[in-house]
C-alpha positions as CSV (number, residue, x, y, z in Angstrom):
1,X,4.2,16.7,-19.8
2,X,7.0,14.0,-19.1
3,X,5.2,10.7,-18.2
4,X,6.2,6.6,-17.8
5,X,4.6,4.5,-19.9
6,X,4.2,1.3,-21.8
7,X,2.0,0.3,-24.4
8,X,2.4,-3.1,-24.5
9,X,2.8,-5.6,-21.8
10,X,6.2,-7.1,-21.3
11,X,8.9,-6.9,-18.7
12,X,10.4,-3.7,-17.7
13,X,12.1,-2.8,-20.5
14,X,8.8,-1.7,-22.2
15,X,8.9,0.7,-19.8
16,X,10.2,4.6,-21.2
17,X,9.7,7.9,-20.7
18,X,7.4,9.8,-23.2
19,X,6.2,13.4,-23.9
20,X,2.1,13.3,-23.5
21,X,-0.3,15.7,-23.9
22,X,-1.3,17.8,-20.3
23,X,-4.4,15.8,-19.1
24,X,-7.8,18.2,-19.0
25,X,-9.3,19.1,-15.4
26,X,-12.5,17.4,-15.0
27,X,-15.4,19.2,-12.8
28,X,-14.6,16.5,-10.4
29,X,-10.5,16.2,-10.7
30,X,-8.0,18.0,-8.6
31,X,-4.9,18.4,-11.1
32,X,-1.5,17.3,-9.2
33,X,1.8,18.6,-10.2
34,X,3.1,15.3,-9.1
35,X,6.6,15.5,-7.1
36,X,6.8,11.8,-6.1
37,X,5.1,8.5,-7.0
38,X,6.1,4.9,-5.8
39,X,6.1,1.3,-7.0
40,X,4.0,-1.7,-5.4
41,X,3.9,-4.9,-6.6
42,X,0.8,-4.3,-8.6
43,X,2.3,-2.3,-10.9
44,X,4.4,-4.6,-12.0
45,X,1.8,-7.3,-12.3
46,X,-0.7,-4.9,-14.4
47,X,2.7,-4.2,-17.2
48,X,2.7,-8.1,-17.5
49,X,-0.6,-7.9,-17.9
50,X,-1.8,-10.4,-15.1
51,X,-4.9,-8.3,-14.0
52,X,-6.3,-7.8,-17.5
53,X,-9.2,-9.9,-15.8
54,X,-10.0,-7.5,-13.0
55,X,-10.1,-4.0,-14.9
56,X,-10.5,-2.4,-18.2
57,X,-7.0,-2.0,-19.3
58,X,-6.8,0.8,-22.5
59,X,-2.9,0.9,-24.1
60,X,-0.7,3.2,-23.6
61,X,-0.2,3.0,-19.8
62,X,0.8,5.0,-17.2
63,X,1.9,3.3,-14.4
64,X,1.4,4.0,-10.3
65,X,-1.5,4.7,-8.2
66,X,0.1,6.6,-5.4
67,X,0.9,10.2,-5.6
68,X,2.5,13.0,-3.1
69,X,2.5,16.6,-5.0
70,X,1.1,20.1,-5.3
71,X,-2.3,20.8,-6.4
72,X,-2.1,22.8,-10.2
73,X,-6.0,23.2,-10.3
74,X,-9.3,22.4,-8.9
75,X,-12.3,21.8,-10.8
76,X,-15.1,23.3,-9.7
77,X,-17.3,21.1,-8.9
78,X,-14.6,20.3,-6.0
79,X,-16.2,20.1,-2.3
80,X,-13.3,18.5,-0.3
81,X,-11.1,22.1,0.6
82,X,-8.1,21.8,-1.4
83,X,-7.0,24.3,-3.4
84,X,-4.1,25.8,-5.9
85,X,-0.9,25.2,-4.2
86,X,-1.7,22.8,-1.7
87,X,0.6,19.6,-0.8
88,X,-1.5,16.7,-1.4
89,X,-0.9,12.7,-1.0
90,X,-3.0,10.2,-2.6
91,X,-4.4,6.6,-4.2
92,X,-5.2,7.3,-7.1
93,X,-7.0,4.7,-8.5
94,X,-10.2,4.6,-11.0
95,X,-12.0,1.8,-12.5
96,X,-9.5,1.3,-15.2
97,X,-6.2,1.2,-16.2
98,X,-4.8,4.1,-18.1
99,X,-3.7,7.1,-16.5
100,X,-1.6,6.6,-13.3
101,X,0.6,8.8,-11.1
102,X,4.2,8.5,-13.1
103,X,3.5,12.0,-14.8
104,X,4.0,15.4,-13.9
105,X,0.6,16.2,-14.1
106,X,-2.3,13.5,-12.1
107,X,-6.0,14.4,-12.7
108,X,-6.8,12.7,-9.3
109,X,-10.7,12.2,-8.9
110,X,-11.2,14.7,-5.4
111,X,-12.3,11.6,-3.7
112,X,-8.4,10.1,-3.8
113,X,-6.6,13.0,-2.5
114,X,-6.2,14.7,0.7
115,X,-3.6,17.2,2.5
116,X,-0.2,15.3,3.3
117,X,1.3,15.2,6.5
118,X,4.0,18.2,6.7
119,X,6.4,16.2,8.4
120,X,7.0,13.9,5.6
121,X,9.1,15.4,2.4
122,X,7.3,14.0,-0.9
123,X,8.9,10.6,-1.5
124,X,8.1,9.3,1.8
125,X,4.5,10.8,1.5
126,X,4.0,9.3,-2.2
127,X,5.0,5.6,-0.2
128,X,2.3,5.4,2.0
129,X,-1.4,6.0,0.4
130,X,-2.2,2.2,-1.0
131,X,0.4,0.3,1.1
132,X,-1.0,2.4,4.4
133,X,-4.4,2.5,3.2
134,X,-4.5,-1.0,2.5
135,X,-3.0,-2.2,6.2
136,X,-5.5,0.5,7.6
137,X,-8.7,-1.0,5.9
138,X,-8.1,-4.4,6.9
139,X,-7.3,-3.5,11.1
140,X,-10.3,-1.0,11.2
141,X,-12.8,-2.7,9.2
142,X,-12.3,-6.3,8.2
143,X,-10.8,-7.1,11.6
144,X,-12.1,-4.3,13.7
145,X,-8.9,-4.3,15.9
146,X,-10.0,-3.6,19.5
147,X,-7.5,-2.2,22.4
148,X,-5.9,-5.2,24.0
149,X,-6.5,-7.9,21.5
150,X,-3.3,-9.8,19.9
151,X,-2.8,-9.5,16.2
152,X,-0.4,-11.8,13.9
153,X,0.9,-9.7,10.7
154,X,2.4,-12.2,8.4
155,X,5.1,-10.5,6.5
156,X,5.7,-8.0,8.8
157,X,9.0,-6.9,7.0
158,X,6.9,-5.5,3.5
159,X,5.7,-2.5,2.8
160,X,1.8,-3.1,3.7
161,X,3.0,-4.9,7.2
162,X,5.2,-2.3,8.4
163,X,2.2,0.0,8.0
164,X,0.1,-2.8,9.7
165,X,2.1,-3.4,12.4
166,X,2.5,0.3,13.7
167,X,-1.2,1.1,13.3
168,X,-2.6,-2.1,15.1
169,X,-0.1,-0.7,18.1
170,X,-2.4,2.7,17.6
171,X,-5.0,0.9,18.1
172,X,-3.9,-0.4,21.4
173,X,-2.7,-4.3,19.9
174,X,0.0,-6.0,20.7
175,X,1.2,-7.4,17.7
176,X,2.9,-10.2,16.7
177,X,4.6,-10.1,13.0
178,X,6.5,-13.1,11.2
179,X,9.1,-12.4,9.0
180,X,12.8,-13.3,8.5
181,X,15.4,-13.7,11.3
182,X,17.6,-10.9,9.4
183,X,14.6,-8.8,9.6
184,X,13.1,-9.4,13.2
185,X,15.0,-6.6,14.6
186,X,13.5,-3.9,12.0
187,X,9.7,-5.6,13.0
188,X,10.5,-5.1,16.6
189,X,11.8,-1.6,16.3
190,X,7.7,-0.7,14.6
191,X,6.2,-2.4,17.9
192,X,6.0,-6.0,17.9
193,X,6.4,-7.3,21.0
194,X,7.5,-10.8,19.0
195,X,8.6,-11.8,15.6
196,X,8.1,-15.3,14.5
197,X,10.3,-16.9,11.9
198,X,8.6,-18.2,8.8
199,X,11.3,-20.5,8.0
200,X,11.5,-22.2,11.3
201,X,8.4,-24.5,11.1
202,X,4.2,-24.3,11.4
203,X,3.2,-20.8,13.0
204,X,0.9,-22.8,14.8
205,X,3.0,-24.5,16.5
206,X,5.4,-21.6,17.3
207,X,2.1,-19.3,18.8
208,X,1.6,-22.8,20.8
209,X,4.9,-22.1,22.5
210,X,3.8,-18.6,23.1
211,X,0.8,-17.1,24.3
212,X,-1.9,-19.6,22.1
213,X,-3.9,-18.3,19.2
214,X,-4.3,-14.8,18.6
215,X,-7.2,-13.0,18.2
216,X,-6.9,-12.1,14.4
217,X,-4.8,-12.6,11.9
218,X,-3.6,-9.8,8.9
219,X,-2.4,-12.3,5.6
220,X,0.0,-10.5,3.6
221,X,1.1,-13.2,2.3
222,X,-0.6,-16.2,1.7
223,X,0.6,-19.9,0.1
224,X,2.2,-21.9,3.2
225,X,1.2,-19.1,5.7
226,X,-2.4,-20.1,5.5
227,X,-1.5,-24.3,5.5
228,X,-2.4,-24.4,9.6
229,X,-4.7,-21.2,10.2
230,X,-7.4,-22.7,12.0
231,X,-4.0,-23.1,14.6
232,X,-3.1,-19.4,14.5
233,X,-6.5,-18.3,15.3
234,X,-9.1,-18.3,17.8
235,X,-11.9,-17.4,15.5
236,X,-11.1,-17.6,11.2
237,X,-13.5,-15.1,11.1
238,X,-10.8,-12.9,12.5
239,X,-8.8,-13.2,9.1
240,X,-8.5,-11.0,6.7
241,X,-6.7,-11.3,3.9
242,X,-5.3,-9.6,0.4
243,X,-4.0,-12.2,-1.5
244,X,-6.8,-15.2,-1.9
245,X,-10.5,-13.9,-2.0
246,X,-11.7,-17.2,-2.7
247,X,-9.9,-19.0,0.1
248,X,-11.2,-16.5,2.7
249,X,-14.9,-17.0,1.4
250,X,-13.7,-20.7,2.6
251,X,-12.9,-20.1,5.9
252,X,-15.2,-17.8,6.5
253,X,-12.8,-14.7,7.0
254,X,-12.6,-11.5,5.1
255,X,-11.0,-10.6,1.7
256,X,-9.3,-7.2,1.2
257,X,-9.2,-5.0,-1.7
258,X,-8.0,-1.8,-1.1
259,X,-10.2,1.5,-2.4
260,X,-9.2,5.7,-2.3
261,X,-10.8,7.4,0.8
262,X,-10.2,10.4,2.0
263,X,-11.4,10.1,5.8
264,X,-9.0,7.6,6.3
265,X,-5.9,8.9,4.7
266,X,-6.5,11.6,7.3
267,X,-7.1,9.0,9.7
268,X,-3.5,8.2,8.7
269,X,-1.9,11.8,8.4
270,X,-2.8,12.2,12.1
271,X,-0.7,8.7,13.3
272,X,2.4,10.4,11.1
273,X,1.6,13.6,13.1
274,X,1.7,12.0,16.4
275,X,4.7,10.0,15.8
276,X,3.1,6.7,15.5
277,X,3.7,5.9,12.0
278,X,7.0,6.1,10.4
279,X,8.0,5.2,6.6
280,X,10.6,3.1,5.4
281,X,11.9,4.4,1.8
282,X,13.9,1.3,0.9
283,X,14.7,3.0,-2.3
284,X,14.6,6.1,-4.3
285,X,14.1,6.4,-7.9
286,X,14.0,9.4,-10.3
287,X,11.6,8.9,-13.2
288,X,13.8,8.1,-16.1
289,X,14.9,5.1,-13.9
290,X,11.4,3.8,-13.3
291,X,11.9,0.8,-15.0
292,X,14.9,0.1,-12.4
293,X,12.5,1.1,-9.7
294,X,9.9,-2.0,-11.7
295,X,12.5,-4.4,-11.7
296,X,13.9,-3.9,-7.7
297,X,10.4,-4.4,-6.8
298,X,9.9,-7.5,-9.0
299,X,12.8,-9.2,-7.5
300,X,11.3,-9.3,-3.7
301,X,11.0,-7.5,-0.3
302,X,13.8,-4.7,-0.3
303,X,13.0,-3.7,3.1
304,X,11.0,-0.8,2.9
305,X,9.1,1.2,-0.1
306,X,10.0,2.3,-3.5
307,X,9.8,5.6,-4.2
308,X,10.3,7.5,-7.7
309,X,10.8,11.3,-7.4
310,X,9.2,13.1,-10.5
């Protein structure tokens, strides 16, 4: 099979396009033929080695941890219903780093996939599972989003807080979302009732001006964002966060590290069914340009999620 990979960290350009040997079907795997994958920021930060401290990393690499395909096989030991040519989506992420979802073939532990939406074609599909599970974690569980409650997203505009701002309007929020004034519009038009820019001074202050502190607070983030949140919020242990664990042990709010379940990415196939959850494909990469697809993400936001058709 055709796969990315690297197998030493670097910038991009150790990035190529290798022949590897078809990956067995444990008792426990569901075997993708992989249509689409997509690049997050962490995959950029694992090839330049950054999180060599969080998991076992074992040379040569295959990038990605999301995945939108067909199911090839099923082992049998298999309980969760899927089976040979189903369309799947998925996080597919284990405690290591080895084999990721740039391949044509993804031996996805069943725990990591579920039935995709219809509605969306593959690349949109592959987008979604970490940035949407991610953004869905944090409003259900850390923050435990109730109907009526007013929510700040900070960085509205990225690919985790566009997911976050339509599902804390499914759960009956009104959000408010900070990001750029050349990006307020594209915040508004996923249900914000109010974007705040993060160049125009202290978000305390701004909230001050409008409405007072909300009830919790999603930090995408972090750095300057976090300077004045005891201003932002009624309660800091109504923040979660994904960028400093140790900073929310401080303040007494809630760190956010994303896992696989299945529950929820039906949780979140149901919101694209009803209409409530739309994806932003910013960018769409086939795999021989993956390392293009590494670097657009490396450089910043570019508006929406980075898909890589396989």
């Amino acid at each position: 099979m055709r796969a990315a990979s690297y197998d030493t960290f670097g910038g991009a350009e150790v990035l190529t396009v290798v022949e590897r040997p078809d990956p067995p079907v444990g008792p426990d795997t569901v075997l993708v033929r992989a249509r689409a994958t997509s690049v997050n920021p962490v995959d950029w930060k694992i090839r330049e080695g950054y999180l060599q401290g969080a998991y076992p990393h074992h040379l040569p690499i295959i990038p990605g941890w999301d995945v939108a395909g067909v199911v090839e096989a099923v082992g049998p030991a298999v309980r969760t219903g899927v089976e040979v040519g189903d369309e799947v989506w998925g996080y597919v992420r284990r405690d290591d780093v080895a084999f990721g979802t740039a391949a044509e073939l993804v031996p996805a532990p069943e725990r990591t996939v579920a039935r995709k939406p219809a509605g969306l074609s593959f690349e949109e599909a592959a987008s979604v599972p970490l940035a949407g599970l991610t953004a869905y974690q944090a409003l259900t569980e850390a923050l435990a989003i109730q109907p009526g409650e007013r929510v700040l997203v900070h960085a509205a505009s990225g690919g985790v807080g566009q997911f976050a701002v339509q599902i804390a309007r499914s759960l009956g929020a009104e959000v408010i979302g900070t990001a750029s004034a050349a990006n307020a519009d594209l915040v508004r038009s996923l249900g914000a009732s109010e974007v705040l820019d993060y160049t125009a001074g202290p978000i305390g202050e701004q909230l001050a001006q409008s409405g007072g502190q909300v009830d919790a607070v999603l930090d995408l983030v972090g750095g300057e964002a976090m300077s004045d949140i005891a201003e932002q919020v009624k309660d800091t242990a109504r923040v979660a966060s994904v960028i400093d664990a140790e900073q929310m042990a401080t303040i007494g709010g809630h760190y956010v590290f994303v896992r696989p379940d299945r529950d929820h990415l039906d949780a979140l196939a149901e919101l694209v069914d009803r209409g409530e959850l739309k994806v932003t494909v910013a960018a769409t990469f086939e795999l021989d340009q993956i390392a293009d697809a590494h670097r657009l993400s490396q450089e910043g936001s570019p508006g929406g999620k980075i898909a890589v058709r396989i």
